[in-house]
Each structure stands twice: as C-alpha cells, then as structure tokens.
C-alpha positions in Angstrom: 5.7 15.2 11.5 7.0 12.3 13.2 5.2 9.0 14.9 6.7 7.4 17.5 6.8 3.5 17.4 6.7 1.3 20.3 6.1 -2.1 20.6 6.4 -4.7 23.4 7.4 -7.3 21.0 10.9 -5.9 21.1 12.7 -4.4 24.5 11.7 -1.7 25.7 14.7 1.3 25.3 17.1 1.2 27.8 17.7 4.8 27.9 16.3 8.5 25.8 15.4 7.4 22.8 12.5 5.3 21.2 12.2 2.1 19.3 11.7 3.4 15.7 10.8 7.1 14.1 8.1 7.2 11.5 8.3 10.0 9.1 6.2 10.2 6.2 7.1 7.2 4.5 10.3 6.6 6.0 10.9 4.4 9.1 13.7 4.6 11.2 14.7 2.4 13.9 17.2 2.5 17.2 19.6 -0.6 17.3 18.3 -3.8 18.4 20.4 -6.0 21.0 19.6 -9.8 22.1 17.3 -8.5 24.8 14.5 -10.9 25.5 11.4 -8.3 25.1 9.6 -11.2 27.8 12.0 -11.2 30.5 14.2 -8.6 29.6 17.6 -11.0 29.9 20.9 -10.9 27.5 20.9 -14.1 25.1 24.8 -14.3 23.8 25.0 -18.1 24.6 26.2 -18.3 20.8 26.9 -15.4 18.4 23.9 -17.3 16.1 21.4 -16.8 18.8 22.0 -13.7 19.8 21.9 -12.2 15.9 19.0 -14.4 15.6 17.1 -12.4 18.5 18.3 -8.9 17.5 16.7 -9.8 14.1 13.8 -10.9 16.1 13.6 -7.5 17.7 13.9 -5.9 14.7 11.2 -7.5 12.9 9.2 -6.6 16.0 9.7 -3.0 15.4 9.3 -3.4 11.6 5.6 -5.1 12.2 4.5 -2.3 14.5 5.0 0.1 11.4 3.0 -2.4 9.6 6.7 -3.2 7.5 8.6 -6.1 6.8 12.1 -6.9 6.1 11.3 -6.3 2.6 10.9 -2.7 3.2 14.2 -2.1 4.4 16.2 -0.1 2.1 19.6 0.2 4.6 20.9 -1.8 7.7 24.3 -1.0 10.0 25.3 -3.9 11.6 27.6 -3.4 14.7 29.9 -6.1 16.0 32.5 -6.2 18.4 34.9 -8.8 16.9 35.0 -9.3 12.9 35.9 -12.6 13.8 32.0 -13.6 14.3 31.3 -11.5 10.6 30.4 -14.6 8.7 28.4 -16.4 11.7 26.4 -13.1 11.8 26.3 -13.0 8.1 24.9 -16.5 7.6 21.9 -15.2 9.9 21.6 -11.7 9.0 21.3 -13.4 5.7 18.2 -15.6 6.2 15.9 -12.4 7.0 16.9 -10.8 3.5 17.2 -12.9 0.2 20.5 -11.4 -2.4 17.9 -9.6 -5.0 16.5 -7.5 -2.4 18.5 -7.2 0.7 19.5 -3.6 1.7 22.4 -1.8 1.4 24.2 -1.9 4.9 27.7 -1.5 6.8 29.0 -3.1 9.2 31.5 -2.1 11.3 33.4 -3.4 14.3 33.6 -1.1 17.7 35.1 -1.3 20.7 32.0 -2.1 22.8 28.3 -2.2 22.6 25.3 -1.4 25.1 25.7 -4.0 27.7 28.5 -5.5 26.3 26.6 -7.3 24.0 28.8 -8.8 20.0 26.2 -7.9 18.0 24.0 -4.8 17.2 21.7 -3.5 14.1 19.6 -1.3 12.7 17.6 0.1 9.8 16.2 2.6 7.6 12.8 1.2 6.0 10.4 2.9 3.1 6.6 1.9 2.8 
C-alpha cells in the first residue's frame, strides 16, 4: 500500500508524478529543483542559493511525512557541471552532519528539468 505525499511547502510537480511515495516505512521522494513553492519562479542567481532552496523543498516534503533529514538513509544529487560539486557540497553538507549523513551519488548529466545546475532526492526510513 502506498500514500501519496503532497505538500504546498515544496512545488507542486511539474508533470505525472507526485512529491514523495510513502510505503510502509519507507519514504521516497521525486527530485527537488529551486522552484519557489510561493511564486513558483527558478532561483539560480548563485549555485548556493539554488542548492539551498532544493534542500528547502526537500525538507518540505520530508516534514509532510512527519521526517527529517535525519531519516534519510540515501540521497542522488544531480548536477550539470561538476565544476559547482564543492559549492553544492558545502550546502548539501549543512542539512546532514558526517556521523549520520546518507549514502548518496552524485552524478553530472547533460541537463535538468528547466535547465536548472542542481537536482536531488532521497530515500528516507521512519
């Protein structure tokens, strides 16, 4: 059985899919791009801002499964220049502390949903 989980802390999906999967105990979210869930507008003034706001999102989708970043167990991180890997590292790595961040991948493509650098998402257990 699965639960669908939508919030409008985070944007809303831009095409068929949903925010996050709940099954049994494991959670399982869509990427998260630096949508403004407000006013629906791109924020990729700075590759820090905009992994700041995907984060945001993210966390969004986490608290509407009543989780945190501590219950994610696995992260992919998206990115379309490994150029910007240690920017987006530096902030990635202020949501998780070394002892218990996830494992994760990242991995740089060619191009993301609406062009954006930077996209992530996660598996979470309660």
């Amino acid at each position: 059985m699965k639960k669908i989980i939508q919030t409008s802390n985070a944007p809303a999906p831009i095409g068929p899919y949903n925010q996050a999967v709940l099954t049994g105990n494991m959670l399982f979210t869509s990427g998260q791009i630096a949508i403004d869930p407000y006013t629906g507008e791109l924020k990729t003034t700075t590759i820090q801002e905009e992994t700041h706001l995907v984060m945001q999102n993210l966390k969004a989708v986490l608290e509407e499964a009543r989780m945190t970043f501590e219950n994610v167990v696995k992260t992919s991180i998206f990115i379309s220049d490994m150029n910007n890997f240690a920017k987006i590292n530096e902030v990635y790595g202020q949501y998780f502390d070394n002892e218990n961040a996830p494992a994760r991948e990242t991995v740089e493509v060619a191009n993301l949903p609406k062009f954006v650098n930077v996209e992530i998402s996660a598996i979470a257990v309660k």
